[in-house]
TIKOLVEX-762471 format. One record per residue (C-alpha): residue in one letter; x, y, z. Coordinates in steps of 0.25 Angstrom, whole numbers, padded with zeros to 4 digits. Layout:
BEGIN
+---+-------+-------+-------+
! r !  east ! north !    up !
+---+-------+-------+-------+
! A !     X !     Y !     Z !
...
+---+-------+-------+-------+
END
This chain:
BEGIN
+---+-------+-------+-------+
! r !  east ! north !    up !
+---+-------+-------+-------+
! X !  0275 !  0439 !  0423 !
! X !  0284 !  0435 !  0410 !
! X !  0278 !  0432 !  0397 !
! X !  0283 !  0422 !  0386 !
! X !  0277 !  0424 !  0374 !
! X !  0273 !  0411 !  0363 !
! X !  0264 !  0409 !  0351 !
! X !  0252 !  0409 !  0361 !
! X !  0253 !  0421 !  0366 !
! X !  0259 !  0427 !  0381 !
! X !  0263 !  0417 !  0392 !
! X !  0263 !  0421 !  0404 !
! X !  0274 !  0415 !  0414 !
! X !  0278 !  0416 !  0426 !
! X !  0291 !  0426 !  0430 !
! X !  0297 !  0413 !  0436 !
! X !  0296 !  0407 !  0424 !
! X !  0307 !  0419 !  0415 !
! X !  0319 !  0407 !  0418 !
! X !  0312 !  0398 !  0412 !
! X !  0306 !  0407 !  0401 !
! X !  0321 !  0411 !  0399 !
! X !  0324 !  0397 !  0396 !
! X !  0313 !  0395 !  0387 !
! X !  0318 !  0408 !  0379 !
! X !  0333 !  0402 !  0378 !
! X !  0337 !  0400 !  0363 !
! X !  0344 !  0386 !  0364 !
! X !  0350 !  0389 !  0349 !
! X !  0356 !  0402 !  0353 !
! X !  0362 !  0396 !  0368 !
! X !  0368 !  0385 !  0358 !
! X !  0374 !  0392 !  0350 !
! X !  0381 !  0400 !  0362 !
! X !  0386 !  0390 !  0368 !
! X !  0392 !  0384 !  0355 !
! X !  0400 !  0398 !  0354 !
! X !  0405 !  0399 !  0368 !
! X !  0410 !  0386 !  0367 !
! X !  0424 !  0392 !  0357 !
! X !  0433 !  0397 !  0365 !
! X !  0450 !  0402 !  0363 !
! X !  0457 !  0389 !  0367 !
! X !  0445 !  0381 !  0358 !
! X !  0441 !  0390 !  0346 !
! X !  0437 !  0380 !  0337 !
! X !  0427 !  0368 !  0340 !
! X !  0420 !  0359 !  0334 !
! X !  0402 !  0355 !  0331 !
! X !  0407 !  0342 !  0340 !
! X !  0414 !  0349 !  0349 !
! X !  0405 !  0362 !  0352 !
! X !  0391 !  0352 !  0354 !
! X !  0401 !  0344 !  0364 !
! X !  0404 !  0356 !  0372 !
! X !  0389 !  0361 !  0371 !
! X !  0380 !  0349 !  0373 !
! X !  0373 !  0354 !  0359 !
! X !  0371 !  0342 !  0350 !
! X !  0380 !  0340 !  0337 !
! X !  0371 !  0346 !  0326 !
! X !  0365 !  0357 !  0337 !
! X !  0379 !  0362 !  0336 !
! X !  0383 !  0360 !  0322 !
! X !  0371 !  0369 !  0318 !
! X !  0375 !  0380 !  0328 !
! X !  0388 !  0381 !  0323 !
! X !  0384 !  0382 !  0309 !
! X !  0375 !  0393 !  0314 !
! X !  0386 !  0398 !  0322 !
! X !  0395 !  0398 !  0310 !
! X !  0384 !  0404 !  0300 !
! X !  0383 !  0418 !  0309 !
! X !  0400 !  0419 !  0311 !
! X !  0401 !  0415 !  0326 !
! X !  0407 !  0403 !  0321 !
! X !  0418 !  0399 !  0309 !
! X !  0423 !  0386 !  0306 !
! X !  0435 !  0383 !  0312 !
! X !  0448 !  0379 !  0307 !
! X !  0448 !  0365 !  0310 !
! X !  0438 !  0356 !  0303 !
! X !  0422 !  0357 !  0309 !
! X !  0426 !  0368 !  0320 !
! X !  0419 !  0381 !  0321 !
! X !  0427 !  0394 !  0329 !
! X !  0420 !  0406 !  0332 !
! X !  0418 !  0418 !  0322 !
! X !  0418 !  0432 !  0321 !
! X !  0404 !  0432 !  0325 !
! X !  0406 !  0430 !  0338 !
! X !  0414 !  0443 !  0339 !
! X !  0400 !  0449 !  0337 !
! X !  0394 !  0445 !  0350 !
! X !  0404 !  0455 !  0358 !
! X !  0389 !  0459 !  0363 !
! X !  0395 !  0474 !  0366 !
! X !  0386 !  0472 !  0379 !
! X !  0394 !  0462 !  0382 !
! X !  0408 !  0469 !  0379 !
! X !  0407 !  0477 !  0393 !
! X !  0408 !  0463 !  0401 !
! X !  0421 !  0465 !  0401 !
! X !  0430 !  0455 !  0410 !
! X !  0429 !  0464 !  0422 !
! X !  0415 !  0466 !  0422 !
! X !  0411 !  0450 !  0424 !
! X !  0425 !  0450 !  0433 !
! X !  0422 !  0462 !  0443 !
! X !  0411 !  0457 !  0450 !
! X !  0419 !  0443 !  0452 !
! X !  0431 !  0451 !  0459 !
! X !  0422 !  0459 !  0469 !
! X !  0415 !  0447 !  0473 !
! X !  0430 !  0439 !  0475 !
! X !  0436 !  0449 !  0482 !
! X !  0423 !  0452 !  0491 !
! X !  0426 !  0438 !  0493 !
! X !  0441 !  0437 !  0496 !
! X !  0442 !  0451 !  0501 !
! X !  0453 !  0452 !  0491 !
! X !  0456 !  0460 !  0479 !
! X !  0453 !  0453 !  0465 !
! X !  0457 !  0456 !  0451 !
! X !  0454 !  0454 !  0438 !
! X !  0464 !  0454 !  0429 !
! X !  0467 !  0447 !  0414 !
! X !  0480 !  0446 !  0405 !
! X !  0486 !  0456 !  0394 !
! X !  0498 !  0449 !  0390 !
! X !  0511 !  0447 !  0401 !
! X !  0501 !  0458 !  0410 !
! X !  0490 !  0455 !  0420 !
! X !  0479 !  0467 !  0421 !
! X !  0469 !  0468 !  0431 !
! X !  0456 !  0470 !  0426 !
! X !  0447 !  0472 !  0437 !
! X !  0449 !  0472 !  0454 !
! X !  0441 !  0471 !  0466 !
! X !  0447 !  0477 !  0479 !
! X !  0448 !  0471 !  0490 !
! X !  0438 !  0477 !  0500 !
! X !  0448 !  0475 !  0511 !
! X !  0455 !  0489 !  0514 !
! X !  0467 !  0482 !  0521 !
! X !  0468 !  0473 !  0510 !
! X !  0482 !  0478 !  0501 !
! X !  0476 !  0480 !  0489 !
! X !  0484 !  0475 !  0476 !
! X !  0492 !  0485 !  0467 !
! X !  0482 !  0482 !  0455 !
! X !  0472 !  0490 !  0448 !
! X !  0465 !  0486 !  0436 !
! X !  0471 !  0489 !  0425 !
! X !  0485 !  0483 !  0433 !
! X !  0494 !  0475 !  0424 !
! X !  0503 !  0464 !  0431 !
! X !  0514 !  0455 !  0423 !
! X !  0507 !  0440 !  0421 !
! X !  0518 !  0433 !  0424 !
! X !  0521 !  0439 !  0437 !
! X !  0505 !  0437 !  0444 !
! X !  0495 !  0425 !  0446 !
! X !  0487 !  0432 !  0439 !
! X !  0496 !  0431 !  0426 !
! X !  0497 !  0417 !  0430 !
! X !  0482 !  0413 !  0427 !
! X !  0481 !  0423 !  0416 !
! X !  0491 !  0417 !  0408 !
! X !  0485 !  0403 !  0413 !
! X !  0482 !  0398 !  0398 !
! X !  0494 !  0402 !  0393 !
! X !  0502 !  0390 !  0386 !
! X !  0518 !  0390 !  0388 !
! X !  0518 !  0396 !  0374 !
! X !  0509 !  0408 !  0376 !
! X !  0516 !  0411 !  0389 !
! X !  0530 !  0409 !  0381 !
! X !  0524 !  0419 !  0372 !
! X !  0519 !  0429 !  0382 !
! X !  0531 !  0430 !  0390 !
! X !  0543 !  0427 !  0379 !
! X !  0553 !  0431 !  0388 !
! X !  0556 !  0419 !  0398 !
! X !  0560 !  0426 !  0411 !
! X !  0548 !  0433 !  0416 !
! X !  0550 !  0446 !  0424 !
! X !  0549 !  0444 !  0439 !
! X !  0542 !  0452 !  0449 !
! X !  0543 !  0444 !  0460 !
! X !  0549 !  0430 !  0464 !
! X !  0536 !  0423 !  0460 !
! X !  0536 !  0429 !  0445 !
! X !  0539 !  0416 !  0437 !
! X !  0552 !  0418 !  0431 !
! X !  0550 !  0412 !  0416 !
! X !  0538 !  0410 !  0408 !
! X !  0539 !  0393 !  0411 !
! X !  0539 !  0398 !  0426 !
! X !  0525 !  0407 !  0422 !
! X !  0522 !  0396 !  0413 !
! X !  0521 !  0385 !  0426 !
! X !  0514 !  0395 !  0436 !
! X !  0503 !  0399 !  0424 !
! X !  0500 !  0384 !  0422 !
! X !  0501 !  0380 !  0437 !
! X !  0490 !  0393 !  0440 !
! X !  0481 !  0388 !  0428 !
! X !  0481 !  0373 !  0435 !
! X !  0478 !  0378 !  0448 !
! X !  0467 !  0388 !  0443 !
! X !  0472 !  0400 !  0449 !
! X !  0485 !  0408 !  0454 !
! X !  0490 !  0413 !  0468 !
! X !  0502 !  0424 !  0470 !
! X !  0506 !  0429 !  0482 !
! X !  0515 !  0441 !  0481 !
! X !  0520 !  0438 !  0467 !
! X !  0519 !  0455 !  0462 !
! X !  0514 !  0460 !  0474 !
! X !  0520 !  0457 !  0487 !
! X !  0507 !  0459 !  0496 !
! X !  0499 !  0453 !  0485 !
! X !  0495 !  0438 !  0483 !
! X !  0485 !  0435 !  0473 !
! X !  0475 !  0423 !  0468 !
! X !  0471 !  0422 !  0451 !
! X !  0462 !  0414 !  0446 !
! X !  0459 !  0414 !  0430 !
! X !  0447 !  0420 !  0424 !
! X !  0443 !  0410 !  0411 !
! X !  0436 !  0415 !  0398 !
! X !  0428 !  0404 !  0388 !
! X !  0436 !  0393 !  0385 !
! X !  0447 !  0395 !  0397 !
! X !  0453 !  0405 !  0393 !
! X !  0460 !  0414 !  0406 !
! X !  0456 !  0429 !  0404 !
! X !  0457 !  0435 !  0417 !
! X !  0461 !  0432 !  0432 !
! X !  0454 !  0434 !  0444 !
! X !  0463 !  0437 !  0457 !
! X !  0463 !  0441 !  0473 !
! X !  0473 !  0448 !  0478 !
! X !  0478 !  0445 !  0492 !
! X !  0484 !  0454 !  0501 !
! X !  0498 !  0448 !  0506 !
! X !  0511 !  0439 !  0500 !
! X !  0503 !  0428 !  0504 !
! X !  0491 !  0419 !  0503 !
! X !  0484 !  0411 !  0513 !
! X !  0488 !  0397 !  0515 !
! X !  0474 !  0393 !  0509 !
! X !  0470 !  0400 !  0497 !
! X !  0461 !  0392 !  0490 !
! X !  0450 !  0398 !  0494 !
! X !  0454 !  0413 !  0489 !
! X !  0459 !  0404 !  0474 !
! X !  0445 !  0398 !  0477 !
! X !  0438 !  0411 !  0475 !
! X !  0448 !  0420 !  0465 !
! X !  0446 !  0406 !  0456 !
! X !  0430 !  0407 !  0458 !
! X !  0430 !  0420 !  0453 !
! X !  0437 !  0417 !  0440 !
! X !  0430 !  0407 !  0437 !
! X !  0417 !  0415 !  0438 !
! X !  0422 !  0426 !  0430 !
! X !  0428 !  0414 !  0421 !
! X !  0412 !  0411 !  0420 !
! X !  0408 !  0424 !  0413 !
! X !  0417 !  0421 !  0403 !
! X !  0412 !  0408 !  0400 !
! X !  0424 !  0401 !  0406 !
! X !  0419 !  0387 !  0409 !
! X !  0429 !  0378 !  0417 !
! X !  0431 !  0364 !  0416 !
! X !  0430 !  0354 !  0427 !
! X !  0446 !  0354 !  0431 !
! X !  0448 !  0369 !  0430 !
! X !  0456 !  0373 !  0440 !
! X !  0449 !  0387 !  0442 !
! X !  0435 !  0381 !  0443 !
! X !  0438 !  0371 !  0454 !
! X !  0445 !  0383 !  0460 !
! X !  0433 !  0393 !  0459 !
! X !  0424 !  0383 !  0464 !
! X !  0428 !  0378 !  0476 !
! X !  0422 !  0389 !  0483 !
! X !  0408 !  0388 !  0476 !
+---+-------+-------+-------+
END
C-alpha cells in the first residue's frame, strides 16, 4: 500500500494507482522549461519566444515567462539577433557527474549485441576524429566460422577510404570537406577509394540521401560492410553503427541487413535525443522492419 500525503492527512491508495500518482507528482513548470532547452541545438543555436512556443505547444506568454526565467538563472542569454535567446553557461552546470559515465558505448553496447544476435554478424561502433575513423565498441560474431574483421576498438581507419567515413562525414558541406582534406587527391587504398575530394564529396551526399552506406571489399578484401548514422539532438552525425560481412560480396538483397543496421542507429540515435523528421531517410529505413 502507497501513501499520498495532503492537507488532510494520509491517503491511502492502491499500488495500481503509483502511475497515476507519478503523474499527479509531475511538476508541469519544470517539464516546460525542459523542453524549451532541448529544443537549441548546434545547427539552430539561436531561437526565438515565437519560435520555441511553436516547436513546444507552450502558449506565447507561458514561453516568454520561461525564458525570462531561464535567462535570470544563466541557462539562457540573449542572442545576437534581436528577441532571440542561446543557451548559457549554466547549462554547463548540469553535466550531472552521475550522468558523465554514460558514455556513447554504454547506451551503444547493448544495441550492437542485440544486432548482431540478430544478423549473426559482427557490429561496431565507431565515431570520427578528424580524417580517421575509430572504433569504439564491437560485438563479436558468435559464429566461430565466421572471419572475423581485423578491428579492435581503439582501431583507426582513414574516412575517406570506408562507408563508415562516408556517413560520418555525412553533414559535412563541400567547404568543410575542402578544409578537412586540403590536398585534392586522396590517397587510395583500393580501386573503390574515391580519388578527389568532389568524388568523396558525391559518395558522402549520395550515402546521406540514401540513409546508410554499403562497401564490399573496399579496405578489406574478405570484408563487406553495412553503416548506418547514429544522430545527436538537433541531427547532428556523431557516430556509426555497422555489420560486418564475411566475403567481397553481399547478397543480391540486402535490404533487410540495411533494415536492421538502420534500426539500431536510430535507436541509439533516440537516447541522444535525435528525433527524425517525417522524410529522413534512416527512419524509413529503420522502421521497415517494426
Amino acid at each position: 500500500m502507497t501513501y499520498k500525503q495532503d492537507r488532510s492527512g494520509a491517503v491511502p491508495m492502491k499500488d495500481s494507482g503509483a502511475r497515476t500518482a507519478q503523474k499527479l507528482d509531475a511538476v508541469p513548470a519544470l517539464d516546460r522549461g525542459l523542453r524549451v532547452l532541448l529544443e537549441f541545438s548546434t545547427r539552430e543555436a539561436e531561437l526565438s519566444a515565437p519560435e520555441l512556443a511553436r516547436r513546444t505547444g507552450i502558449p506565447r506568454t507561458t514561453t516568454f515567462r520561461l525564458l525570462q526565467t531561464l535567462e535570470s538563472l544563466g541557462f539562457l542569454v540573449r542572442g545576437n539577433a534581436e528577441h532571440t535567446f542561446r543557451l548559457g553557461a549554466a547549462v554547463l552546470r548540469l553535466g550531472f557527474e552521475a550522468m558523465n559515465g554514460l558514455e556513447l558505448t554504454d547506451f551503444g553496447q547493448p544495441i550492437l549485441d542485440r544486432l548482431r544476435d540478430r544478423t549473426g554478424l559482427g557490429t561496431h561502433l565507431l565515431i570520427r576524429e578528424g580524417r580517421d575513423v575509430v572504433f569504439i565498441a564491437r560485438a563479436r560474431s558468435l559464429d566461430p566460422l565466421q572471419i572475423s574483421t581485423k578491428v579492435q576498438v581503439g582501431s583507426r581507419l582513414p574516412a575517406h577510404a570506408t562507408v563508415h567515413g562516408l556517413v560520418l562525414m555525412g553533414d559535412l558541406t563541400s567547404s568543410d570537406l575542402f578544409k578537412l582534406y586540403p590536398s585534392i587527391l586522396l590517397e587510395r587504398f583500393s580501386d573503390d577509394t574515391p580519388a578527389t575530394v568532389g568524388d568523396l564529396y558525391a559518395r558522402i551526399k549520395a550515402a546521406a540521401i540514401r540513409g546508410y552506406a554499403v562497401s564490399e571489399a573496399w579496405l578489406e578484401a574478405d570484408v563487406s560492410v553495412v553503416s548506418a548514422p547514429v544522430r545527436a539532438h538537433g541531427g547532428r552525425v556523431v557516430a556509426a553503427v555497422s555489420a560486418a560481412v564475411p566475403g567481397p560480396r553481399l547478397a543480391a538483397d540486402v535490404s533487410v541487413l540495411t533494415s536492421q543496421v538502420c534500426a539500431a542507429a536510430l535507436e541509439l540515435s533516440s537516447y541522444l535525443n535525435y528525433r527524425p523528421s517525417p522524410v529522413d531517410p534512416a527512419a524509413a529505413q529503420g522502421h521497415a522492419l517494426r
